[in-house]
Biotite code that builds the C-alpha atoms (Angstrom):
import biotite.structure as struc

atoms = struc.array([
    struc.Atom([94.277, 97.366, 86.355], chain_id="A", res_id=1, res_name="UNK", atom_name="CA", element="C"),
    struc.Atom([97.439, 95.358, 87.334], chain_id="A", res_id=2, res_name="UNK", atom_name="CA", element="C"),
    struc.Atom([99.561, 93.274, 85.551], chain_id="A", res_id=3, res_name="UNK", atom_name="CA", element="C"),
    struc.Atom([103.108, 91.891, 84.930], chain_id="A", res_id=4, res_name="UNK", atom_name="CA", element="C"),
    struc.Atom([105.135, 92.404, 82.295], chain_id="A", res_id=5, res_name="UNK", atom_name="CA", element="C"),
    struc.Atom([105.487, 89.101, 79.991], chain_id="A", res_id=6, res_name="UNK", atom_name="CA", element="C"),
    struc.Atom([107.654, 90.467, 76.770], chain_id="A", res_id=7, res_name="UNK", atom_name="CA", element="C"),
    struc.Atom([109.886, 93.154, 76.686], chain_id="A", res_id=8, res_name="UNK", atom_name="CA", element="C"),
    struc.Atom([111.251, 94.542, 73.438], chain_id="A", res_id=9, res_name="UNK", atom_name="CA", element="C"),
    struc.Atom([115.013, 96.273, 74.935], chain_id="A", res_id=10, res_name="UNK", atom_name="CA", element="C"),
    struc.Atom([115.070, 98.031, 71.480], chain_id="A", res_id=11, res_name="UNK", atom_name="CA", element="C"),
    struc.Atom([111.774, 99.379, 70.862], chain_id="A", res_id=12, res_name="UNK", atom_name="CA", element="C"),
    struc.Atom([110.512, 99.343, 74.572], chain_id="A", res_id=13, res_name="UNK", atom_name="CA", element="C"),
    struc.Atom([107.297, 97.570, 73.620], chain_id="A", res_id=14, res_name="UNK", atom_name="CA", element="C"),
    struc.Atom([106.143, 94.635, 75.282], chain_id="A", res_id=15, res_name="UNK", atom_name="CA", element="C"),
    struc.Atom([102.706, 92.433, 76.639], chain_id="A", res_id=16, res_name="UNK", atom_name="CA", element="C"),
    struc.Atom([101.121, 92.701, 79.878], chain_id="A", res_id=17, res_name="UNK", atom_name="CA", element="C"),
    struc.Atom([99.271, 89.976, 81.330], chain_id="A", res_id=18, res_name="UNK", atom_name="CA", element="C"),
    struc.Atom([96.640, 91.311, 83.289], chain_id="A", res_id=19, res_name="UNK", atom_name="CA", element="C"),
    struc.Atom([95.555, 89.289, 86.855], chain_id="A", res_id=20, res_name="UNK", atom_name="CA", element="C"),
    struc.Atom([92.155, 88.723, 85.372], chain_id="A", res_id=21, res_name="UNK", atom_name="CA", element="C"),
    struc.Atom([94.233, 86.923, 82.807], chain_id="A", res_id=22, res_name="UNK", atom_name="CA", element="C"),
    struc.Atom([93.527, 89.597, 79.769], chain_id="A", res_id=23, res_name="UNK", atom_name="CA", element="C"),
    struc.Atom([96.769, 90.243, 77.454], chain_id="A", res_id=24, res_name="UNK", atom_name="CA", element="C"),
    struc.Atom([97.541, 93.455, 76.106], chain_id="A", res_id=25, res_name="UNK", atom_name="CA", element="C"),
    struc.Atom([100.149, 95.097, 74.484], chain_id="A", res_id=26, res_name="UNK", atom_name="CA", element="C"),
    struc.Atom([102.174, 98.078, 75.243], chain_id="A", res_id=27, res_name="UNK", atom_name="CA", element="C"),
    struc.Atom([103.910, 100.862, 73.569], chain_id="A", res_id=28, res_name="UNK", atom_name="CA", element="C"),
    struc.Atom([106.980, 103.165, 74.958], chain_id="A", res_id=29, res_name="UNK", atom_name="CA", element="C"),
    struc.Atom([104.786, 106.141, 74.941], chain_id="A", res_id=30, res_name="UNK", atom_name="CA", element="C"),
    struc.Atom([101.973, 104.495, 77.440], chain_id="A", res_id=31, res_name="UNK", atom_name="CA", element="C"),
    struc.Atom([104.619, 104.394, 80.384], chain_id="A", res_id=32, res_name="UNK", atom_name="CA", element="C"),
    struc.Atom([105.593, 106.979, 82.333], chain_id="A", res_id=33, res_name="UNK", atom_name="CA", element="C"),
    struc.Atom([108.770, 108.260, 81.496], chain_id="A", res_id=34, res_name="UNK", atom_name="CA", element="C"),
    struc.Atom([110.284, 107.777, 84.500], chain_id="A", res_id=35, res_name="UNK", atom_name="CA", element="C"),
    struc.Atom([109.832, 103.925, 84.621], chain_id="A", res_id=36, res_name="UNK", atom_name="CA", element="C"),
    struc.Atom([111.005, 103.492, 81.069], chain_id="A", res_id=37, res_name="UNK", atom_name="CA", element="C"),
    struc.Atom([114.509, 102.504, 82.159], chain_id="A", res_id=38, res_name="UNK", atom_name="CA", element="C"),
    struc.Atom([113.545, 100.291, 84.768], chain_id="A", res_id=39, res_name="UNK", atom_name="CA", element="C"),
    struc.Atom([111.132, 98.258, 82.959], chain_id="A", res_id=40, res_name="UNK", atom_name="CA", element="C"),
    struc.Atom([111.690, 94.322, 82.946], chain_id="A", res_id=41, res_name="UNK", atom_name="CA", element="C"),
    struc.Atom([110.124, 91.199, 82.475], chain_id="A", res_id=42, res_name="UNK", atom_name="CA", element="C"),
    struc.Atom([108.207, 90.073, 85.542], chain_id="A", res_id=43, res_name="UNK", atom_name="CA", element="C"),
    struc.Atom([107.667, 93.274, 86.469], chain_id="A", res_id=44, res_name="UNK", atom_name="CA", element="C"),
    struc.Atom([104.553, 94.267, 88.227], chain_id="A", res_id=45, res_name="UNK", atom_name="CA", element="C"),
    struc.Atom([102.943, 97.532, 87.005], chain_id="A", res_id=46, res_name="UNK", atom_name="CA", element="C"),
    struc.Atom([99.425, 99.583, 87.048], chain_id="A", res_id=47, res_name="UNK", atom_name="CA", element="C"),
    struc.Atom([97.777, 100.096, 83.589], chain_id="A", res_id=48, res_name="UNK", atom_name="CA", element="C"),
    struc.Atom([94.268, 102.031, 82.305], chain_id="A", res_id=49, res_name="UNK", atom_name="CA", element="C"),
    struc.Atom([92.974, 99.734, 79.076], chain_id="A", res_id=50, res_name="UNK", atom_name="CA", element="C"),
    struc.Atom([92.135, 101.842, 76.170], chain_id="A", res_id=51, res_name="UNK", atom_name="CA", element="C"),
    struc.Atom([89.014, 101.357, 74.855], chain_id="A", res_id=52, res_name="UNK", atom_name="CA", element="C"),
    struc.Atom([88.378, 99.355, 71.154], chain_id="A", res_id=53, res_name="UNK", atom_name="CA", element="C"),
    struc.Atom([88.487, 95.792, 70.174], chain_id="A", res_id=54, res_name="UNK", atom_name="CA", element="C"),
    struc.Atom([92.036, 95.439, 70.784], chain_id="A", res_id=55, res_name="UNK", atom_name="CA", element="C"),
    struc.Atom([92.567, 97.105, 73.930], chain_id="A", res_id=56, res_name="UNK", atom_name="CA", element="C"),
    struc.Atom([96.078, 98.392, 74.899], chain_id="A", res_id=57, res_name="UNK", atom_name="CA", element="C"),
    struc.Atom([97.758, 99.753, 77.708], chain_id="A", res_id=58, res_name="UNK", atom_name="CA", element="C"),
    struc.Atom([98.046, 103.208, 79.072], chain_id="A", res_id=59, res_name="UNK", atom_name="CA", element="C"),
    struc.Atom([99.596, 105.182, 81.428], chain_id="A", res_id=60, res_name="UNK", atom_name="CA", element="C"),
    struc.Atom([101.726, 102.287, 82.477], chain_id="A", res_id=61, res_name="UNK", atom_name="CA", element="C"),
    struc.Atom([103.489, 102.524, 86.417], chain_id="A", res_id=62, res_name="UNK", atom_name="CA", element="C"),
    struc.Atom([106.016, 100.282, 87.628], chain_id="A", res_id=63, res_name="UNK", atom_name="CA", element="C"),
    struc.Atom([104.399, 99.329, 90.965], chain_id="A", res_id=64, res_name="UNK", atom_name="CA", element="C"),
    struc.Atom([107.179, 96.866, 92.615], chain_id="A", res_id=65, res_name="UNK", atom_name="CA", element="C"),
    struc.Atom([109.994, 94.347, 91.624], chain_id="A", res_id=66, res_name="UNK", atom_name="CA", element="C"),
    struc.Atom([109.835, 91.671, 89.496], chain_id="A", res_id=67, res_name="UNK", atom_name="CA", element="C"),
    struc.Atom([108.655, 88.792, 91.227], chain_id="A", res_id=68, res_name="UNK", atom_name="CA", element="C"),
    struc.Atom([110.857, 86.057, 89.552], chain_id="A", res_id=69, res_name="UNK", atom_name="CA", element="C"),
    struc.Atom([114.455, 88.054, 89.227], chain_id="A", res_id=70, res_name="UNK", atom_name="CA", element="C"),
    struc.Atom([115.550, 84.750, 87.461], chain_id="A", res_id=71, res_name="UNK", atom_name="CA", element="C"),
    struc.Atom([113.903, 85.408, 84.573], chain_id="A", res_id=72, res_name="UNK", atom_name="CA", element="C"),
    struc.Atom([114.991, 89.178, 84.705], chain_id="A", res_id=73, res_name="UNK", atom_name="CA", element="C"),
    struc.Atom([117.095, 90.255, 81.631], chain_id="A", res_id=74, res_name="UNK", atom_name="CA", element="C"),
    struc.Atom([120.148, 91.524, 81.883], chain_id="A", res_id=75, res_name="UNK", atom_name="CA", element="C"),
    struc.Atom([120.382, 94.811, 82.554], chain_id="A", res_id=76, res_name="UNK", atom_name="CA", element="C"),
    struc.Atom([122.920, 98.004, 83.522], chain_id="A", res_id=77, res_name="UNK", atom_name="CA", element="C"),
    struc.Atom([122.158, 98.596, 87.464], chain_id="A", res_id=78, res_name="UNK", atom_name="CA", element="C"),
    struc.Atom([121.711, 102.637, 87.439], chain_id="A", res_id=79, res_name="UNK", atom_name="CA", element="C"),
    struc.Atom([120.486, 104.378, 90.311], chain_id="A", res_id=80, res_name="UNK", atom_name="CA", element="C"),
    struc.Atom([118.685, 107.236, 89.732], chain_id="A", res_id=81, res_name="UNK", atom_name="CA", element="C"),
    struc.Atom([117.003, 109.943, 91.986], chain_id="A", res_id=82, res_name="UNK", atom_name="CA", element="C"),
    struc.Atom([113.881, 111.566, 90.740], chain_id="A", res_id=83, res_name="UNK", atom_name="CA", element="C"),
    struc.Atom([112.341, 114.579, 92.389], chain_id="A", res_id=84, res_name="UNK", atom_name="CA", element="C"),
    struc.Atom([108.459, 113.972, 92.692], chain_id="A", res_id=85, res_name="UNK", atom_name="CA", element="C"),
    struc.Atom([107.199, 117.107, 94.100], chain_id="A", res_id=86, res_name="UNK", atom_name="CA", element="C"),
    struc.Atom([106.955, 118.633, 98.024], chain_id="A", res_id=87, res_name="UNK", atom_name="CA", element="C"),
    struc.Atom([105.168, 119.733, 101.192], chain_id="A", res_id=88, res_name="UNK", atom_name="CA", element="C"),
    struc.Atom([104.956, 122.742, 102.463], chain_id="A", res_id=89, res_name="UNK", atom_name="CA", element="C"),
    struc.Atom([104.245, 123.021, 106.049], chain_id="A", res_id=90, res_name="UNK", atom_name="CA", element="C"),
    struc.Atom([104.615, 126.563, 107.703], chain_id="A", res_id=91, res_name="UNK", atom_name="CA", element="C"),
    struc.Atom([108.184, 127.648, 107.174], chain_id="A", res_id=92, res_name="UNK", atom_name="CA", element="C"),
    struc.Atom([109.695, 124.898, 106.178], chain_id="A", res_id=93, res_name="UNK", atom_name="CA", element="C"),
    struc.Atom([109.203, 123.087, 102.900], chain_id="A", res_id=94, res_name="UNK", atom_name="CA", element="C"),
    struc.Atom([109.786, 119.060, 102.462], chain_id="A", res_id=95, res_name="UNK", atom_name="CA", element="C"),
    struc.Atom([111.420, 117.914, 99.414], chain_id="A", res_id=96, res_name="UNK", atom_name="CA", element="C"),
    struc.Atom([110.295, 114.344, 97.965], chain_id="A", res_id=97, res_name="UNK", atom_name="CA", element="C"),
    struc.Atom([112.717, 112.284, 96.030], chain_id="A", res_id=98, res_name="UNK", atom_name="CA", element="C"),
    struc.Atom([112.583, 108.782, 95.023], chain_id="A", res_id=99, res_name="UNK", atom_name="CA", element="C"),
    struc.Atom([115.219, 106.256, 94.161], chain_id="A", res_id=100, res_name="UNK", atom_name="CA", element="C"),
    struc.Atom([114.355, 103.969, 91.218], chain_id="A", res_id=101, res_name="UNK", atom_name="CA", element="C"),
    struc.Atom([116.514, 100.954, 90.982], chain_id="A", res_id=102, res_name="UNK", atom_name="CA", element="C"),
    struc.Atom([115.826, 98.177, 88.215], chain_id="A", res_id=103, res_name="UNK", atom_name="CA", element="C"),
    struc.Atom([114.375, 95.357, 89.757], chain_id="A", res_id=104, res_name="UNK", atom_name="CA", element="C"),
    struc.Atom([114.186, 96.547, 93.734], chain_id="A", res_id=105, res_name="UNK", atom_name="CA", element="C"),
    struc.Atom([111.053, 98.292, 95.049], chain_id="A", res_id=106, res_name="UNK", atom_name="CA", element="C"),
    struc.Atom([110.924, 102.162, 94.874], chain_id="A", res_id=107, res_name="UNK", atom_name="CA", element="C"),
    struc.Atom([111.761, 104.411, 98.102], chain_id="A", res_id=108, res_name="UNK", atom_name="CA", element="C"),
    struc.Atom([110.878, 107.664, 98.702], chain_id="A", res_id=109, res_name="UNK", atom_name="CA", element="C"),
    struc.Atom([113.210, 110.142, 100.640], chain_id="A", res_id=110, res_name="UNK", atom_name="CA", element="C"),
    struc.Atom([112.607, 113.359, 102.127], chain_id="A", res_id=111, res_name="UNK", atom_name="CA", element="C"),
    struc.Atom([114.513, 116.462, 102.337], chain_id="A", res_id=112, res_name="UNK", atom_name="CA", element="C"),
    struc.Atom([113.161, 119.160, 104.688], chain_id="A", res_id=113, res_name="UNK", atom_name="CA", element="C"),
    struc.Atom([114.546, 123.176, 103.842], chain_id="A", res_id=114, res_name="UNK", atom_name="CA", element="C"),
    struc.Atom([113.924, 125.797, 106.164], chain_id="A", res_id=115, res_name="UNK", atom_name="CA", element="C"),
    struc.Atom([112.635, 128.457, 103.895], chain_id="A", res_id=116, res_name="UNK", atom_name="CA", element="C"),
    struc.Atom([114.947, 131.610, 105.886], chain_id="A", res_id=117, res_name="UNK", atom_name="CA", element="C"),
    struc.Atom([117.793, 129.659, 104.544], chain_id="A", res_id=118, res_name="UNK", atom_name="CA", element="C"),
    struc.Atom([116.711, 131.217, 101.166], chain_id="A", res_id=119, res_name="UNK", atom_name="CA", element="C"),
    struc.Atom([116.084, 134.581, 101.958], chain_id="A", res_id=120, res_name="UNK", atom_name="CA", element="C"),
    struc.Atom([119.349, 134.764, 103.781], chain_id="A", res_id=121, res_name="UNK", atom_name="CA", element="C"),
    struc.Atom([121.350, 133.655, 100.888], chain_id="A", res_id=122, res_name="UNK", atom_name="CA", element="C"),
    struc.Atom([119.632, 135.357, 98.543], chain_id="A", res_id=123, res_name="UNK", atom_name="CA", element="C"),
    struc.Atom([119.001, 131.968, 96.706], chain_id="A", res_id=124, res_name="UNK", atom_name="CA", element="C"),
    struc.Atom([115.610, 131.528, 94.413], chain_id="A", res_id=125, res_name="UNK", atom_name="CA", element="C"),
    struc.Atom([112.817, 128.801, 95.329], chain_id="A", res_id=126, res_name="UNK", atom_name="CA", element="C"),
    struc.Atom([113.190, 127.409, 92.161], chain_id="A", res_id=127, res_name="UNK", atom_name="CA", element="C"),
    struc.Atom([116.739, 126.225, 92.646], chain_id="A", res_id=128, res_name="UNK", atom_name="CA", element="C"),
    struc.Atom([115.552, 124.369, 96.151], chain_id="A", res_id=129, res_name="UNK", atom_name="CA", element="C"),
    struc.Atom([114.803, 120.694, 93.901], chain_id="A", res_id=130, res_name="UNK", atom_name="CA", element="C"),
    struc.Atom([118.302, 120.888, 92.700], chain_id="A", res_id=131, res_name="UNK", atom_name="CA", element="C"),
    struc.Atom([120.192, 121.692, 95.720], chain_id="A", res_id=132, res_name="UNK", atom_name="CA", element="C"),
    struc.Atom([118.347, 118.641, 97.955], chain_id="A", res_id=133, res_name="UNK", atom_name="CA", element="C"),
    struc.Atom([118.912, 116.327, 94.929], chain_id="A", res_id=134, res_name="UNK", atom_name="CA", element="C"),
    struc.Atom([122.673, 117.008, 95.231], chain_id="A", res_id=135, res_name="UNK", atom_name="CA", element="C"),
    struc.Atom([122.803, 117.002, 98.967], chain_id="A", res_id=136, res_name="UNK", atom_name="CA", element="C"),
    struc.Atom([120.675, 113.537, 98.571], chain_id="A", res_id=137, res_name="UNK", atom_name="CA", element="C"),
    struc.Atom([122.480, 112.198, 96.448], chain_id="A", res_id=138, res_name="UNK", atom_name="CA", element="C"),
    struc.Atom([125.805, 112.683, 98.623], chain_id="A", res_id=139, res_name="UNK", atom_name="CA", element="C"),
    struc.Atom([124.284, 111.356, 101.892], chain_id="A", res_id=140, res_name="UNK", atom_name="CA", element="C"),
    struc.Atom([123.588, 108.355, 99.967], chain_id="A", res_id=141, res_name="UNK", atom_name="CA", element="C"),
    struc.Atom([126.953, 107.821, 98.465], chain_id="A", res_id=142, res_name="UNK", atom_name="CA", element="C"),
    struc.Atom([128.347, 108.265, 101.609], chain_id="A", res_id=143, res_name="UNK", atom_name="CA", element="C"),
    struc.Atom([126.206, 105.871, 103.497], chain_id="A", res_id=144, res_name="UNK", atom_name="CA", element="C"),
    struc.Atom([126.450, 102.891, 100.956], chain_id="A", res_id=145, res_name="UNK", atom_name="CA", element="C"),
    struc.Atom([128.586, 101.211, 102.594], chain_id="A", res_id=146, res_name="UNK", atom_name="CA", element="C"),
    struc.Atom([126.589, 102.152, 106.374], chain_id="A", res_id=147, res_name="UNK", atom_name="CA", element="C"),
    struc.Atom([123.189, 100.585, 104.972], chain_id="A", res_id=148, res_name="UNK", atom_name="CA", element="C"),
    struc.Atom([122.097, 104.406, 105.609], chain_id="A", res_id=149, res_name="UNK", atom_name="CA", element="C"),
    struc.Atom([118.629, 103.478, 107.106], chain_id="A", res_id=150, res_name="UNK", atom_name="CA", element="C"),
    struc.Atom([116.825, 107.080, 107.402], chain_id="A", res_id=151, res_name="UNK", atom_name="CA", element="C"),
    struc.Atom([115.130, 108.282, 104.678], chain_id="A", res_id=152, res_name="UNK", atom_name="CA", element="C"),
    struc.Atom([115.088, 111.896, 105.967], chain_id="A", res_id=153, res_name="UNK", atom_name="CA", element="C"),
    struc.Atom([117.609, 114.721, 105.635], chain_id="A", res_id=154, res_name="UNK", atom_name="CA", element="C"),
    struc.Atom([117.921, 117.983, 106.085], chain_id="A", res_id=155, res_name="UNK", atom_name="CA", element="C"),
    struc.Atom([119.313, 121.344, 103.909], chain_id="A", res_id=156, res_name="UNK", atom_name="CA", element="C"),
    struc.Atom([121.957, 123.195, 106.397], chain_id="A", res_id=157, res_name="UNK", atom_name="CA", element="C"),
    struc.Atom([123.970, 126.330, 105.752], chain_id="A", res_id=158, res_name="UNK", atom_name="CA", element="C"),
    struc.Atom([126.679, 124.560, 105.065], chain_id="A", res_id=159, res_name="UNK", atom_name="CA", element="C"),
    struc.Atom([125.002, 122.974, 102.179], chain_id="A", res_id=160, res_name="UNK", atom_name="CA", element="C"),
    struc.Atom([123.641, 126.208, 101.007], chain_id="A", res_id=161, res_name="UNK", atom_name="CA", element="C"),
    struc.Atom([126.987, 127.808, 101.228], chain_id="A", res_id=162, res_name="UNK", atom_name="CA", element="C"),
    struc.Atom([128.600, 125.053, 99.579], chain_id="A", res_id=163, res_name="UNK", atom_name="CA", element="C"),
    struc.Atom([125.612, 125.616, 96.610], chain_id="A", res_id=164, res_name="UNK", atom_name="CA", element="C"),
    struc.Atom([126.603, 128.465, 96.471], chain_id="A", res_id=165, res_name="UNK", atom_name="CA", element="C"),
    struc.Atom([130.042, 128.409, 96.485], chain_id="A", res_id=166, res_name="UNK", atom_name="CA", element="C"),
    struc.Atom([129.842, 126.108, 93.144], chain_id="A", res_id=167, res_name="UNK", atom_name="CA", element="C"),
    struc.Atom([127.826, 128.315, 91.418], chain_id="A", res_id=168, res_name="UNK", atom_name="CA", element="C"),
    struc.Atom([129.828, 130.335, 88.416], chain_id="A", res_id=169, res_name="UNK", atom_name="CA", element="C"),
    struc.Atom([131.321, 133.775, 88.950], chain_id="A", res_id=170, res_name="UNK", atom_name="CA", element="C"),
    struc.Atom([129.160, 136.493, 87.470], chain_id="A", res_id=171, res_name="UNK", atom_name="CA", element="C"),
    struc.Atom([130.952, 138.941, 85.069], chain_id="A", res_id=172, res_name="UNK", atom_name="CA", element="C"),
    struc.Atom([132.797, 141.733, 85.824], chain_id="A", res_id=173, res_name="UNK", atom_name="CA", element="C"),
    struc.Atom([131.397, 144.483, 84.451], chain_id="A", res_id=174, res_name="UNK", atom_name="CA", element="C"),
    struc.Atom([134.008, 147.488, 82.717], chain_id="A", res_id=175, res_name="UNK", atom_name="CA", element="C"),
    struc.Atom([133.091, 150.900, 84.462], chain_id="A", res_id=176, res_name="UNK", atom_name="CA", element="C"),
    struc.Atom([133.246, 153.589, 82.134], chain_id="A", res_id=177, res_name="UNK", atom_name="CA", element="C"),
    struc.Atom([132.374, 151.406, 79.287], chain_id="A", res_id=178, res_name="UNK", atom_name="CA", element="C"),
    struc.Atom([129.160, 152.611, 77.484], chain_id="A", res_id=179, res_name="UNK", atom_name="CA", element="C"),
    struc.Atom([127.696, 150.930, 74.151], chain_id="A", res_id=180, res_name="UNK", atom_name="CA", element="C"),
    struc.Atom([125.669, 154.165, 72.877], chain_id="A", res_id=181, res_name="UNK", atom_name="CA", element="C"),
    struc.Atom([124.931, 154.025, 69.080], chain_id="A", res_id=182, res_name="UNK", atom_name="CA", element="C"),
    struc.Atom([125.630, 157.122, 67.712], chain_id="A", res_id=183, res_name="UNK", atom_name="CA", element="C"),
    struc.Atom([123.593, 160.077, 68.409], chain_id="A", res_id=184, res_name="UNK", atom_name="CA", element="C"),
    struc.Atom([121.621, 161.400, 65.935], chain_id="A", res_id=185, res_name="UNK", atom_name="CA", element="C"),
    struc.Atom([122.988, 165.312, 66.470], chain_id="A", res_id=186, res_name="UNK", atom_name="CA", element="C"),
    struc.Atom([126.236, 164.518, 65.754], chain_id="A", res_id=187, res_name="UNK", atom_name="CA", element="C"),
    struc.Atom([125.154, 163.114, 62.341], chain_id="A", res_id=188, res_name="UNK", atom_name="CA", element="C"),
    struc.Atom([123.334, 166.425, 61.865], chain_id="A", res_id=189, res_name="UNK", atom_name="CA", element="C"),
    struc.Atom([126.442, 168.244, 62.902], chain_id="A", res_id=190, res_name="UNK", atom_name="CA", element="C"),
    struc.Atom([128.058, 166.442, 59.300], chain_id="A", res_id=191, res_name="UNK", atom_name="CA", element="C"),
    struc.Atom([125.784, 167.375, 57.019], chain_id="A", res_id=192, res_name="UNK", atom_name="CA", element="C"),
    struc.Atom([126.767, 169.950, 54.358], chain_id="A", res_id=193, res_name="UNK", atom_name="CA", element="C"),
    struc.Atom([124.452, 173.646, 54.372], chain_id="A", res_id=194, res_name="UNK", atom_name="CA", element="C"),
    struc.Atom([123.667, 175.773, 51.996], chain_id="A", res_id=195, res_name="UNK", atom_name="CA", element="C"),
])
């Protein structure tokens, strides 16, 4: 179902949702995604599955666009924020999906695509691949505020990876020479007193 947000609780995150078909239901922080908890706010439009009983609630509850009256909008702190949502893989190279949430503006997806050699060569795991876009994202797009960057695509470079890698803590040295053995058991044979 689809709705819009009527009431908003800012302290407990609970609210009502007034369906299209006109049916009102209440929420609870637990029934929205987590991602979309932040960005909740009256007017908002959102996706909901009805749980089943004499007083239905909402489930599962997805912010689907912005508000349509921002008017009526509380106030709220403007964060940003960049969540990865998963990728493609297509032969060698592997596409990274992000998406930027912003209270009150419509979500928008952004791709970053990785050659996967670039891995192998820098002896860098796959698992670190969502973290290194997300940075390299998230510095295209503070550099092209102020451009109105219009592309939503990117693309992981050496120079990134080296730059990854570059930030990435020193291992530590280890001491040659320096054993830890616990003691052997002969030479506490050796002590004992015969005879």
């Amino acid at each position: 179902m689809t709705g819009t947000i009527k009431r908003l609780n800012s302290g407990s995150g609970s609210g009502v949702i007034t369906a299209q078909d006109g049916l009102i239901v209440d929420f609870c922080p637990s029934a929205v995604l987590a991602y979309d908890l932040p960005v909740l706010a009256v007017g908002q439009v959102v996706s909901f599955d009805l749980e089943a009983g004499r007083c239905p609630k909402a489930l599962n509850v997805v912010v689907q666009r912005a508000p349509q009256d921002a008017s009526r909008q509380p106030k709220r702190l403007e964060i940003t924020r960049l969540r990865y949502i998963g990728f493609e893989h297509k032969g060698n190279m592997r596409a990274y999906l992000f998406e930027r949430v912003t209270p009150g503006a419509e979500k928008r997806t952004f791709t970053v695509d990785a050659d996967l050699t670039l891995f192998a060569k820098h002896h860098v795991g796959m698992q670190e691949g969502p973290g290194i876009c997300l940075h390299l994202l998230a510095a295209e797009l503070d550099v092209a505020q102020a451009a109105a960057w219009t592309s939503s695509q990117c693309a992981l470079t050496d120079r990134e990876m080296l730059a990854y890698l570059a930030s990435r803590p020193v291992p530590r040295a280890y001491k040659h020479g320096a054993k830890h053995t616990l003691p052997a058991l002969g030479a506490a044979l050796h002590t004992l007193p015969t005879g």
